[in-house]
N, C-alpha and C positions, 0 to 999 in steps of 0.2 A: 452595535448596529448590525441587523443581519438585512442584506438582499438576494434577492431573487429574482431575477431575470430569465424570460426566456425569448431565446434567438433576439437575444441584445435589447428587449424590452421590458419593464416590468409586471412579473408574472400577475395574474388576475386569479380569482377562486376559480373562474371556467376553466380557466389552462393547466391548474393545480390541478382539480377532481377527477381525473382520469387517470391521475398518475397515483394516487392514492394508494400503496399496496401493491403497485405495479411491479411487474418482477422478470420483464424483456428491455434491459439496459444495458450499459458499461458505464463507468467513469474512469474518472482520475481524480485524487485530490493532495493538492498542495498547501505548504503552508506560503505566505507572501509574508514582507516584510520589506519596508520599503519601497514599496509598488512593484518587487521583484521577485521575483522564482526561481529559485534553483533547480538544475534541472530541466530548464522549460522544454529543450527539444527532446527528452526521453519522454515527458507528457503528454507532447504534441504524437509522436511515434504510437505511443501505447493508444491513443485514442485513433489514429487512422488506421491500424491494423486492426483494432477492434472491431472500429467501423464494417470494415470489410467482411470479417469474419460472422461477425451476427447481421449485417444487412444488406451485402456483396457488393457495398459503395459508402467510400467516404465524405466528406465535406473538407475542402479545402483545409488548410490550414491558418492560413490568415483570417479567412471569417470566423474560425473558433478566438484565436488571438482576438479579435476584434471584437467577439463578445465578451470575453475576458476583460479587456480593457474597460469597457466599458460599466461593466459591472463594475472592477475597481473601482471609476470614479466614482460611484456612488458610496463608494463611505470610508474609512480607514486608513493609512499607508500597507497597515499589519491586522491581517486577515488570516484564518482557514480561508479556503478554498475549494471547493467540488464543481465541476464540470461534468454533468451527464448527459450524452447521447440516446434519444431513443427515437423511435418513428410512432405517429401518432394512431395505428392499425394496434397496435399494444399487442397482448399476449394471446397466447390460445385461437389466434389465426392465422393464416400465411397472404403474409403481403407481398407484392407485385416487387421487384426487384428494383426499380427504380422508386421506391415512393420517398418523399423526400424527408432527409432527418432533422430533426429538431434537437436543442440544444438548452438546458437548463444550468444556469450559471447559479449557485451559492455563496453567500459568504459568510462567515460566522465570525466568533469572536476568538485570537489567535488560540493554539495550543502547542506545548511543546511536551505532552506526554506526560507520564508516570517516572519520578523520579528511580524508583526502584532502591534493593534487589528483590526481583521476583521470583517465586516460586510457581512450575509451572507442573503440573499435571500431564498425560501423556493419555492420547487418545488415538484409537486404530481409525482412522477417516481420511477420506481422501474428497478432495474438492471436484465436481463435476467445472470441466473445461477450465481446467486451474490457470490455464494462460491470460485467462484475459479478467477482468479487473470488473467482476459482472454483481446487478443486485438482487435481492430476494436472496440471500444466505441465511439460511434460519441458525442451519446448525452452528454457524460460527458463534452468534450471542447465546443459541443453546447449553455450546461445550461450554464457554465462558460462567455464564453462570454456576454450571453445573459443578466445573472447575473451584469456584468460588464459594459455593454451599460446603465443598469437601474439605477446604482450609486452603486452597493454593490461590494464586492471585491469577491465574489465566491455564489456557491449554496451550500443549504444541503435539502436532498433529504425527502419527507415524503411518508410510503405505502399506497394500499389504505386503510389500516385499519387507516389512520390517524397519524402512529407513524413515528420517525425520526428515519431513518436505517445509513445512512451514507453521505458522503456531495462527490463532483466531482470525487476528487483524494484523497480523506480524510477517516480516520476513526473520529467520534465524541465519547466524552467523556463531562458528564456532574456532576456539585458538587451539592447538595443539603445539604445542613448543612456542616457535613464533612466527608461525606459520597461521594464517587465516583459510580458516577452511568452511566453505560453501557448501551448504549440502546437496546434492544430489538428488532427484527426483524432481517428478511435476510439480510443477508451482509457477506461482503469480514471482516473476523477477520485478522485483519494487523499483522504484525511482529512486529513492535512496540506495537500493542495492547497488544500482547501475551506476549514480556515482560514487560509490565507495569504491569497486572493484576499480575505476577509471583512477581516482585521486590515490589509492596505495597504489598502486602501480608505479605511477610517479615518483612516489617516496621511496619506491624499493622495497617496499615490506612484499616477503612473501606470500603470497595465495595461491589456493589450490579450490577444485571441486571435484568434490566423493562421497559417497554414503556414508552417513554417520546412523549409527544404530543406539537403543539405549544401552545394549552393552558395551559399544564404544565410550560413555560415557565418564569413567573412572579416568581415564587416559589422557584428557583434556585440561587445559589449563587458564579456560574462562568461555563463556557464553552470555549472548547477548542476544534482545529481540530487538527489530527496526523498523520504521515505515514512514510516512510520510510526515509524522509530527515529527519524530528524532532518529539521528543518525543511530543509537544506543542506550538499550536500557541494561544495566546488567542484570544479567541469571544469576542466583546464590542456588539454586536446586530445579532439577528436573526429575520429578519422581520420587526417588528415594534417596538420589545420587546428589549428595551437592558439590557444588562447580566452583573452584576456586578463585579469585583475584580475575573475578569479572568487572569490577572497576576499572583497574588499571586497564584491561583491554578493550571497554566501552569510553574511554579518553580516548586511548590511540583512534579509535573510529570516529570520532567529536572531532579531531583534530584534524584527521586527514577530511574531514565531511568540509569543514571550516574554509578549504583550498578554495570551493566551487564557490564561482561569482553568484551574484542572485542578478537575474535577465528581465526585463519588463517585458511584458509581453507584444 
């Protein structure tokens, strides 16, 4: 069952067609399970920083909760998730500083990702205004495909400084001994990112952040992609270079993911 709500109603074809292709937004999306979210106050964060950033004002946070919710009741316990922010002046004008935001609640049918191991491809690209969690990314299903035409099952992206920021729809995480290592450069910091580095902490496991290069690659001793459907997918190869006993290090991150309660909104 999928709905669509917007600002806590449900959406009509008038309130869709203007968003059609639209490409001045932000979101977040989560997966639910149980009417609950992990996570919820790193979603709620990302979406009023956002807020600010692309509209110079946010919307409370309980009235996104409360569109949230109410969207839940309408179908499911265990849902995807997407919540999008935009204002209804759309793209290619400049609106007025206060005009007021609207909100598109989705729900879809659950996901919990691509088993794997993946093989990923490497591309020189970098994400305009990688902080924030924005749509209209062509290039992201571009590389993917492209990725996919060449025999690899995805890309991960490198700056031009050479280092790996992030992969299509992914956050990257790399093991070196037993040490969890973040990479280093611009990027979208995920909600799953944000509880993993919170929940190993806890456990004591090691982590660090640093640039990782592909010629750091041989040196490593597993890689994983992650994002909002799963804590970890293993890497078996990026590039040319394959990654060893990326299993056993996409468990460890399953495991410590596993710690974080799920929140109703």
């Amino acid at each position: 069952m999928t709905v669509v709500q917007r600002n806590g109603r449900d959406a009509t074809a008038a309130d869709l067609a203007p968003l059609a292709f639209a490409g001045y937004a932000h979101f977040t999306a989560a997966q639910v399970r149980g009417g609950g979210i992990r996570g919820l106050d790193l979603h709620l964060t990302r979406l009023r920083e956002a807020s600010v950033r692309m509209f110079g004002h946010a919307l409370p946070d309980d009235r996104i909760r409360a569109y949230v919710r109410t969207a839940l009741a309408a179908g499911p316990a265990d849902v995807s998730l997407t919540v999008t922010v935009y204002s209804r002046p759309g793209e290619f004008v400049v609106a007025p500083g206060d005009t007021e935001l609207d909100v598109l609640v989705r729900t879809g049918p659950p996901n919990a990702g691509p088993a794997g191991p993946l093989a990923l491809t490497v591309v020189d690209y970098e994400r305009p205004l990688p902080g924030i969690k924005h749509v209209g990314e062509v290039a992201k299903t571009f590389y993917m495909r492209q990725a996919v035409a060449a025999g690899f099952d995805d890309a991960a992206f490198v700056d031009r400084r050479g280092r790996f920021s992030e992969a299509t729809i992914w956050n990257l995480a790399f093991r070196e001994g037993n040490t969890v290592v973040w990479p280093e450069a611009d990027m979208l910091i995920g909600t799953s990112m944000g509880i993993l580095r919170s929940r190993l902490a806890e456990l004591g496991v090691p982590q660090r952040t640093g640039p990782v290069t592909p010629g750091d690659l041989p040196r490593l001793s597993g890689a994983v992609v992650l994002n909002s459907w799963t804590p970890a997918v293993p890497i078996r190869r990026i590039g040319t270079v394959d990654i060893p006993d990326s299993e056993e290090f996409a468990q460890l991150l399953h495991r410590a993911y596993r710690e974080e309660p799920f929140v109703a909104p």
